[in-house]
N, C-alpha and C positions, 0 to 999 in steps of 0.2 A: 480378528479385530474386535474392540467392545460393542457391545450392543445396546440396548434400552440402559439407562440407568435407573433405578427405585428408589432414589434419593437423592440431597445434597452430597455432593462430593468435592474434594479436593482439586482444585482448578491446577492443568497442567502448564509448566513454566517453559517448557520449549515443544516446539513441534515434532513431530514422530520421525526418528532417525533410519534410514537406509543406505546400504554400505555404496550404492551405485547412485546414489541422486544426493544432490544438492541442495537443503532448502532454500527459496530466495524470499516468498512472500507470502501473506495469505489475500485473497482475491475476492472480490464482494461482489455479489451481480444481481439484480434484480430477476423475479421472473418472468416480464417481458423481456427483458434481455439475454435472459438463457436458454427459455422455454419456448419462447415468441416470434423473436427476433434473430436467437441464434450468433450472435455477435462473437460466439466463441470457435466457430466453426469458419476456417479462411477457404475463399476460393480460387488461390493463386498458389498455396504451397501444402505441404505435404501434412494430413492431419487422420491419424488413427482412436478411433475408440473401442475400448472392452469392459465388460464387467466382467469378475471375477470375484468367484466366492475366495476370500483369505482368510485363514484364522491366525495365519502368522505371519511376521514383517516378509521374512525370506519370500514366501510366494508369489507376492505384490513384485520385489526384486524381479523373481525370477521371469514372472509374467513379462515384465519391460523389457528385460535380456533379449527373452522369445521374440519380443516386435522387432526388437532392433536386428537382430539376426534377419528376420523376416524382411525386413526392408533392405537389409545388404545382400539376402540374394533375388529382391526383385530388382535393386538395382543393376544389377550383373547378370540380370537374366540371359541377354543375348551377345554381351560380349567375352569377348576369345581372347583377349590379350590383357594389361595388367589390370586388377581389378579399380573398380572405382569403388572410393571411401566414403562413409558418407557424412557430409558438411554439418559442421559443430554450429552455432548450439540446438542441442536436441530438448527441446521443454517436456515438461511432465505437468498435466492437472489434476488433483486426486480429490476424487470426493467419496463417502461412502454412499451407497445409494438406499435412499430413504422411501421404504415399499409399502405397499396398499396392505392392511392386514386383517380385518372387518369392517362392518359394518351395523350399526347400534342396528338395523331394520331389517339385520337377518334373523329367519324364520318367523318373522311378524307376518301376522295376517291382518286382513279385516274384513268384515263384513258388508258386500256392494248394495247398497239400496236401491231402487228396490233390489229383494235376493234373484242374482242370476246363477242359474244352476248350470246352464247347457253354453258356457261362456259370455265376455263381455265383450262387445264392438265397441272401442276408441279410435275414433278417428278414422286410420287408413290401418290400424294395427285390432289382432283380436287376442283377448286376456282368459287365459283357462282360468275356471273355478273347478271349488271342490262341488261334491254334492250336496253341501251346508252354503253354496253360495260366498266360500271365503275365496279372497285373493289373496297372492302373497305379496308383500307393498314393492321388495322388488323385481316382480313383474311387473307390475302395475308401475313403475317407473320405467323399464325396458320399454314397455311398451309405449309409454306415454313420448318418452324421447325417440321414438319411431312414428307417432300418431300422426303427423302433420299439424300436431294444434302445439307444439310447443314454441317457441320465442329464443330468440340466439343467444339471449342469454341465463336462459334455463341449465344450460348441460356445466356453464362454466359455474355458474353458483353454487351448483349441486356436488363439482369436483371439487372445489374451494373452501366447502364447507364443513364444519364439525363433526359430523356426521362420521365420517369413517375415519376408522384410525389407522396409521400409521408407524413402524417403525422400522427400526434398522437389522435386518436379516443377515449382515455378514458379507453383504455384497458391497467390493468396491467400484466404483468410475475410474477408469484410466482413461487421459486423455492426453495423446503424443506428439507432439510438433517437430517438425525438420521445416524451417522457415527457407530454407536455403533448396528446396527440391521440391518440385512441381507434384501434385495429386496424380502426376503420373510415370515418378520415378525418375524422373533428368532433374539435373544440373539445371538452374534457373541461371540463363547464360549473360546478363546485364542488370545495370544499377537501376532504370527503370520499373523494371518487374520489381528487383529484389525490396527497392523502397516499397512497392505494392504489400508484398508479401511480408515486411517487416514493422508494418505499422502498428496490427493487434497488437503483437509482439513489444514493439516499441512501446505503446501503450499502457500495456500488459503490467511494465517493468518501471518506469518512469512517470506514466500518466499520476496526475493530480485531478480528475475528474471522473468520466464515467466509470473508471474500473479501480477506484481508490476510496475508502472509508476511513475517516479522522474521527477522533471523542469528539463527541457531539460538546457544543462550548456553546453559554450563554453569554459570554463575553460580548457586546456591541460595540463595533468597532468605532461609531459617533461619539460614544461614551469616552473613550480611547481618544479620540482626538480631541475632546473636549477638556480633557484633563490636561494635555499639553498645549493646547491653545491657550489657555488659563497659566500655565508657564510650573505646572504642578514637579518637582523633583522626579525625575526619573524612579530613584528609587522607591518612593512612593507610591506610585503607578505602578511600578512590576512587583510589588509588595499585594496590591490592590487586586491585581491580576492572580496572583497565586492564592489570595483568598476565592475567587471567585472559581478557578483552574480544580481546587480542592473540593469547595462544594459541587460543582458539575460533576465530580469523577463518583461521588457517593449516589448524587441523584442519578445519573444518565450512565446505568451499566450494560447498553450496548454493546459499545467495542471490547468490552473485554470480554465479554459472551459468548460474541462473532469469535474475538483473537481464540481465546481457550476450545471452542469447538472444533476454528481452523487446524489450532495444535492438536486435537484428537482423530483428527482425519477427514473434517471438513462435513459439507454434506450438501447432498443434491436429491430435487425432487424433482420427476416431470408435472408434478401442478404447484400453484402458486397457493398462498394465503386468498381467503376471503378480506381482503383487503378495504372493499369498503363495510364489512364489519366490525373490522379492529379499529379502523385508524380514522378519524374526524379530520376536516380539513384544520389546517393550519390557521389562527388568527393573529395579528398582529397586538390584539390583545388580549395578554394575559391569563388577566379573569379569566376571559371565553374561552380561553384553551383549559384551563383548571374545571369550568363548567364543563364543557365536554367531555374530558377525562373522565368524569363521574360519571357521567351520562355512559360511555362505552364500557365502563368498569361492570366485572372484572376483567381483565386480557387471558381470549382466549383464543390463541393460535392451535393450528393443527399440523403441519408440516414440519419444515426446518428451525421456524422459530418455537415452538414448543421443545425442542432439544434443547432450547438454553440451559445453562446451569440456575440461572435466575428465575426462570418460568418454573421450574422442577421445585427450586426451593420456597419459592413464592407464592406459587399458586397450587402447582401439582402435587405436591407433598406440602403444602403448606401450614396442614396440621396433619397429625398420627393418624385423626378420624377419620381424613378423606378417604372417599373411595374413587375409582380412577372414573374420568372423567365421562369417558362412552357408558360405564358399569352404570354410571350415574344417570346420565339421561335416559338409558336403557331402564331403568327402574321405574324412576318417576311418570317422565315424559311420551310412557308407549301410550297408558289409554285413551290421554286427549289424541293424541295422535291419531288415533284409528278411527274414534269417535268423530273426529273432524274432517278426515280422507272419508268414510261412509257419506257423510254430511256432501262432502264435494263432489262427490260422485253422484250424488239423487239430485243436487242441483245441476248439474254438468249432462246427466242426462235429461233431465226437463229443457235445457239452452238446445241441444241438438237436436231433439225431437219438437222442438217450435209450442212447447208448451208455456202457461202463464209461468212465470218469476219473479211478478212486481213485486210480492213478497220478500223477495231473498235477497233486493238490491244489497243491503247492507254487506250483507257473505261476500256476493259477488265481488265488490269495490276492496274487501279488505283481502281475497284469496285470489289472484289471477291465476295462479297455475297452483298445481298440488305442487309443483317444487317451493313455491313463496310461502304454501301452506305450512310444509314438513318445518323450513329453515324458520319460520316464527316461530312457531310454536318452541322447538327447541334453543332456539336464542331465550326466549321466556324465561325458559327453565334452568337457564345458565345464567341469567339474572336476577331471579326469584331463588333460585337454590343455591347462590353463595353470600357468605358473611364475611365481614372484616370484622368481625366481632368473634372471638372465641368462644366467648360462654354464650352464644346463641346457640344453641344444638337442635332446635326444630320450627315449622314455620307452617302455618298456613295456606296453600296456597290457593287463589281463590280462580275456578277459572267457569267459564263459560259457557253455557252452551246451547244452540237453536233446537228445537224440539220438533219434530214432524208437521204440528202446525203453525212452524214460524215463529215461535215466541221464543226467547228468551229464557234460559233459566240459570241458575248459578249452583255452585255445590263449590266445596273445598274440599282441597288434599294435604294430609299433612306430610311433609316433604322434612327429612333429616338432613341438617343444612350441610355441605362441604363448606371451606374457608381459605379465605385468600388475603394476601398484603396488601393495602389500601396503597399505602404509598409505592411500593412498587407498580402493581397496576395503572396508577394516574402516573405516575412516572415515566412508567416506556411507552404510554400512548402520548403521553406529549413528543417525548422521545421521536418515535415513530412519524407524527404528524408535520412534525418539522423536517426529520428529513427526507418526509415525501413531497415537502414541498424543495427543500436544496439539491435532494441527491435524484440523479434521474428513477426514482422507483425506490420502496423498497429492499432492501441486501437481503432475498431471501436464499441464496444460494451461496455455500462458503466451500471456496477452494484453498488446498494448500499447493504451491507452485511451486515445482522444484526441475532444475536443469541434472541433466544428465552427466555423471562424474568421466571429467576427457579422463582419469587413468584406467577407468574399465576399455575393453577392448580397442585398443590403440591401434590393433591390426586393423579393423574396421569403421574409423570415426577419425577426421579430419578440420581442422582450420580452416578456414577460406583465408585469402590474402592480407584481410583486414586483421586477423586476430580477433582478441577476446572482444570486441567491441560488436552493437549492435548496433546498424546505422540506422537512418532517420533523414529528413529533409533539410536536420543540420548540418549535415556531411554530404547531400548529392544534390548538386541541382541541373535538372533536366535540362538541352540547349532548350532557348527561345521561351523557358518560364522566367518572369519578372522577378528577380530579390529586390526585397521592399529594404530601404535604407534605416528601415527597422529591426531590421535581420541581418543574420548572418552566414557565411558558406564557412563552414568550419573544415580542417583536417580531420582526419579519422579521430586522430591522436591527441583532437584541438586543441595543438600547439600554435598553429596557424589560424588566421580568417582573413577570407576576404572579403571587403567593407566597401560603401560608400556612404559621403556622406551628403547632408542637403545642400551642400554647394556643386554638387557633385563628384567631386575628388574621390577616383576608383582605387585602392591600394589592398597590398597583402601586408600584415599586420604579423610579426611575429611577438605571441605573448609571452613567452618564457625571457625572452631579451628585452619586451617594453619597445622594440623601435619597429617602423615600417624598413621592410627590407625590398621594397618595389612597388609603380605605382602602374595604371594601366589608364589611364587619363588624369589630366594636371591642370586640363580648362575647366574654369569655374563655369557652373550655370544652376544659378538661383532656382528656388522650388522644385529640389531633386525627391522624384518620388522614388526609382529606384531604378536598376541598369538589366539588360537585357544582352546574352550573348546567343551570337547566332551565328551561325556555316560564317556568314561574310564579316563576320564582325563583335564591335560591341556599341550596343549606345546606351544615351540616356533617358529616361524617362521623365517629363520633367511638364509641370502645369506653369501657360503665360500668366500675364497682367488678367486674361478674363476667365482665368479657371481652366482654359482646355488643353488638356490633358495630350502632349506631344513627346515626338520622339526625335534625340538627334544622335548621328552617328557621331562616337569620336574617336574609334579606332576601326579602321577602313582595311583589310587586311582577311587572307583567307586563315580561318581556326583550325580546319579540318585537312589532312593532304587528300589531296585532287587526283594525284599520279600514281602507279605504280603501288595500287592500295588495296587491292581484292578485300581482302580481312576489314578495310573499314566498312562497317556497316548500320546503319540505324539499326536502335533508338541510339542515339549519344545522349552520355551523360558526362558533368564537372567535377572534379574531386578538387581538392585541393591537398599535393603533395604530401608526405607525412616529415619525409625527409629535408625538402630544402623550399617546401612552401610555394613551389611551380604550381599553376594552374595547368592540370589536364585533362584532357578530352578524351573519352572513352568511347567506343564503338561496341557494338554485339560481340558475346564473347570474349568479355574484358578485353578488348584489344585496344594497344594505346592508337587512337587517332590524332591525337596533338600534330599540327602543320610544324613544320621549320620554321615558316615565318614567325607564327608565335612565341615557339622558343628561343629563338634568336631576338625576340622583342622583348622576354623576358629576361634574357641574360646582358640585353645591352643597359636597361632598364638598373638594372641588378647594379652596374658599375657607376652607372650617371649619380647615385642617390648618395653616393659618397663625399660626391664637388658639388651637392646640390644644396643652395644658399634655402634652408626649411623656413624661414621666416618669409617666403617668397610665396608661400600656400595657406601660412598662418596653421603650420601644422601642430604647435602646442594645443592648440583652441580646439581642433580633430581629433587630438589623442582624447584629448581629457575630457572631451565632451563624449566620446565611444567608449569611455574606460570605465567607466558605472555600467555599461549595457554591456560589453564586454565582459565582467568581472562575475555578474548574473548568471551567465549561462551553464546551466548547470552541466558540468561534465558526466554522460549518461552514460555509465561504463554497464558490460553486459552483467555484470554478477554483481552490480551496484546501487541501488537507487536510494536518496533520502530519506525514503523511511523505512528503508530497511537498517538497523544499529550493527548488525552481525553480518556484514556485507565483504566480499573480496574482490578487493582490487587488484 
């Protein structure tokens, strides 16, 4: 696989192909949510991870091959008779993994004030020195993150921070899903569980929110209504919008950053960005975001978003001159550094030892920990030592320093500038700032998602009943959960739904033919919130004259058989038919538990609706008032979703 890039390069137009997987998406995730929170790890069904050194596609393949082998024979571990297959679809998340690779403050020392020769006691921790009384700074952080005097958000600042670099070694993430089979090798035997187990999943593939990133658009959609309130020509307005659609795509090159990296093989960090160094809060206005942007300029990530193609060409090669960023502050920024950790250290020892410091108040108030120490000083230096200006080639830099007896004094360094793009950097911190207020976090983590190809090993990989579909709470509802008359129970295949509406009126809906092919109550009752089916029945849901929220049966009748039923067994769950649009009831074990009586109620049902006078329900008014909500729903096929262009159906 590639590794570091040392320049602007050629953005790739499709994702990295393999003979056994399927690409479907690229996947965005913040790193609360991957690193934190974990949201990608389910605990209901089957989920493998590896890393793996690759340097070619094959091995990546072949590695997947290996799990999947692997899982088919721990599935078959203890059975003697024909084998079990294992249930399609099998997901894939590839990220490469993005590794720890120095650190600007190896082999740095400094010198402890006063000089201790025979070691130094911090805290609950003890720091060797040399016999010249040096420390090495990371001991003297080792230690310090073991002292007892550090603050819980010292360790994350410190991992967060620019300070150490990173890059990509060659190693990939594999990450393998069988939504369909327990973390312990079974068959997940009902609709229940499997809805449990298929919702990342569901998510994953269809979500428009926590795991979905769109081109960030300044477009204001008040502005939008405002122009056709006003009575503006359509064409006009979407003339208006593609002005606006164009300039966003120049200014805000995010997504195509995220896209083109997902297409080089994604990337994944176990730390996040220093997040509150890049990114300013969001304000509503304007200006103050353009202030800001100045103010955080230049942008300097260290993780997954320094990988950008944009970052590389913007800031990190942004002139020929530069030299690489760590090289950088390793040059400049070592001697204040050490100069000021000695400095912390003879006041840090005078706090411990109960001596005078009215003196040092000032120190004290601006350094609370050598971690706040180290990360200023070198933010400084990353603000002081870049230009947006090319023909600056050197500067000044002026900095500070307390003297033994407390005083003040000043000296400059002259610093050889590195260079970066003005307008990019204010750019993706607006960028940034905005969608850490819309998107839950950050996208610092980019996956490429790909399903597993059904023509590789057919001996071993399997359909469930449903086919290529992945279900959802559009297609299952649990007995005795409420559908809101908002909603819908759709067929696998949804061809079918079953609807109610505010008058109450319970019917199956065939959408391919446009007509109700059967109805499961035909009494009106006003302020229908939404219907309930249970062991005994089904009712309505429905709020009186003073708001309270009641319930009335209107089909009286057992759902489930009673007799002669061993195999029915909770949880049950509702499908609706793929075939002829039946309501059935499912037991543990996919076993049908559907009663006689119900299907006999739906087959007489079936016959009545043919001599049935429709203008006796006001069923035009029903259709056509469901047939907008209806027409919405987005048909969420397994290898499908709306923003994927290259999707199969």
């Amino acid at each position: 696989m590639e590794g570091e890039k040392t320049g602007c390069y050629q953005k790739r137009s499709q994702p990295l192909k393999f003979n056994n997987l399927n690409f479907l998406k690229c996947v965005f995730l913040s790193n609360e949510q991957f690193n934190v929170n974990k949201i990608h790890i389910p605990t209901q069904s089957l989920y493998l991870e590896e890393t793996l050194y690759a340097s070619t596609m094959s091995e990546i393949e072949n590695k997947i091959s290996a799990m999947i082998d692997e899982i088919y024979m721990k599935l078959n571990k203890n059975n003697t008779g024909d084998k079990y297959k294992i249930p399609m679809p099998i997901f894939v998340l590839l990220g490469k993994s993005l590794e720890y690779e120095k650190s600007i403050l190896e082999g740095e020392t400094f010198i402890h004030t006063p000089v201790a020769t025979s070691g130094y006691k911090l805290g609950t921790s003890t720091i060797t020195t040399d016999t010249s009384g040096n420390i090495a700074i990371l001991d003297y952080i080792k230690a310090y993150f073991s002292s007892g005097l550090q603050s819980e958000q010292d360790k994350n600042k410190y991992d967060t921070g620019i300070i150490n670099t990173y890059k990509f070694k060659g190693n990939m993430r594999i990450l393998l899903y069988v939504p369909y089979l327990t973390n312990k090798y079974k068959y997940i035997t009902n609709f229940k569980d499997i809805l449990l187990s298929s919702t990342f999943f569901y998510s994953l593939i269809n979500g428009n929110y926590f795991l979905t990133f769109d081109r960030t658009s300044s477009i204001k959609e008040d502005y939008i209504k405002k122009l056709r309130k006003a009575k503006v020509n359509e064409f006009i307005i979407n003339f208006i919008m593609n002005i606006f659609k164009e300039a966003d795509r120049k200014k805000y090159t995010l997504y195509d950053d995220l896209i083109n990296m997902c297409y080089e093989g994604g990337c994944i960090s176990d730390v996040g960005e220093d997040l509150e160094r890049l990114v300013p809060a969001f304000s509503d206005d304007d200006g103050k975001n353009t202030e800001n942007a100045i103010k955080y300029s230049p942008f300097m990530p260290s993780k997954c978003l320094s990988k950008t193609n944009g970052f590389i060409c913007n800031v990190k090669y942004a002139s020929k001159k530069n030299i690489d960023i760590h090289d950088f502050l390793k040059k400049y920024s070592m001697k204040e550094l050490k100069d000021s950790l000695a400095r912390y250290t003879e006041i840090n020892d005078k706090i411990l030892n109960n001596k005078d410091v009215s003196k040092n108040t000032a120190e004290i108030d601006k350094y609370k920990s050598p971690i706040d120490l180290i990360i200023a000083i070198v933010n400084k230096y990353i603000k002081d030592g870049y230009s947006d200006n090319l023909n600056d080639e050197k500067k000044d830099i002026k900095i500070k320093k307390i003297n033994a007896e407390g005083n003040e004094e000043e000296y400059t360094e002259t610093t050889v500038l590195n260079h970066f793009s003005k307008e990019y950097s204010e750019n993706i911190i607006k960028e940034l700032s905005l969608l850490n207020k819309l998107y839950p976090g950050i996208p610092e983590i980019i996956l490429s998602l790909y399903l597993f190809n059904e023509t590789y090993k057919p001996d071993k990989i399997i359909y469930m009943p449903w086919g290529r579909y992945l279900l959802s709470n559009n297609h299952v509802l649990n007995l005795s959960e409420q559908l809101l008359i908002a909603n819908r129970l759709f067929s696998i295949n949804n061809r079918f739904a079953l609807m109610a509406n505010k008058n109450g009126i319970i019917y199956v809906y065939d959408r391919t033919l446009k007509t109700i092919i059967y109805f499961l109550n035909k009494t009106k009752i006003d302020n229908t919130k939404g219907i309930l089916i249970e062991q005994s029945g089904i009712s309505v849901v429905f709020t009186d004259s003073n708001q309270n929220e009641k319930t009335r049966v209107v089909l009286n009748l057992p759902l489930i058989k009673t007799q002669n039923c061993k195999e029915c067994k909770e949880p049950y769950s509702i499908i609706i038919d793929n075939d002829r649009g039946d309501l059935i009831i499912y037991g543990n074990a996919f076993f049908n538990s559907t009663s006689t009586e119900l299907q006999n109620l739906i087959n007489t049902e079936r016959g009545l609706i043919s001599n049935m006078n429709m203008q006796d329900f006001d069923l035009d008014a029903i259709i056509n008032g469901d047939k907008e909500l209806i027409l919405k729903q987005q048909e969420e096929y397994l290898y499908c979703s709306n923003a994927n262009t290259g999707c199969i159906k």
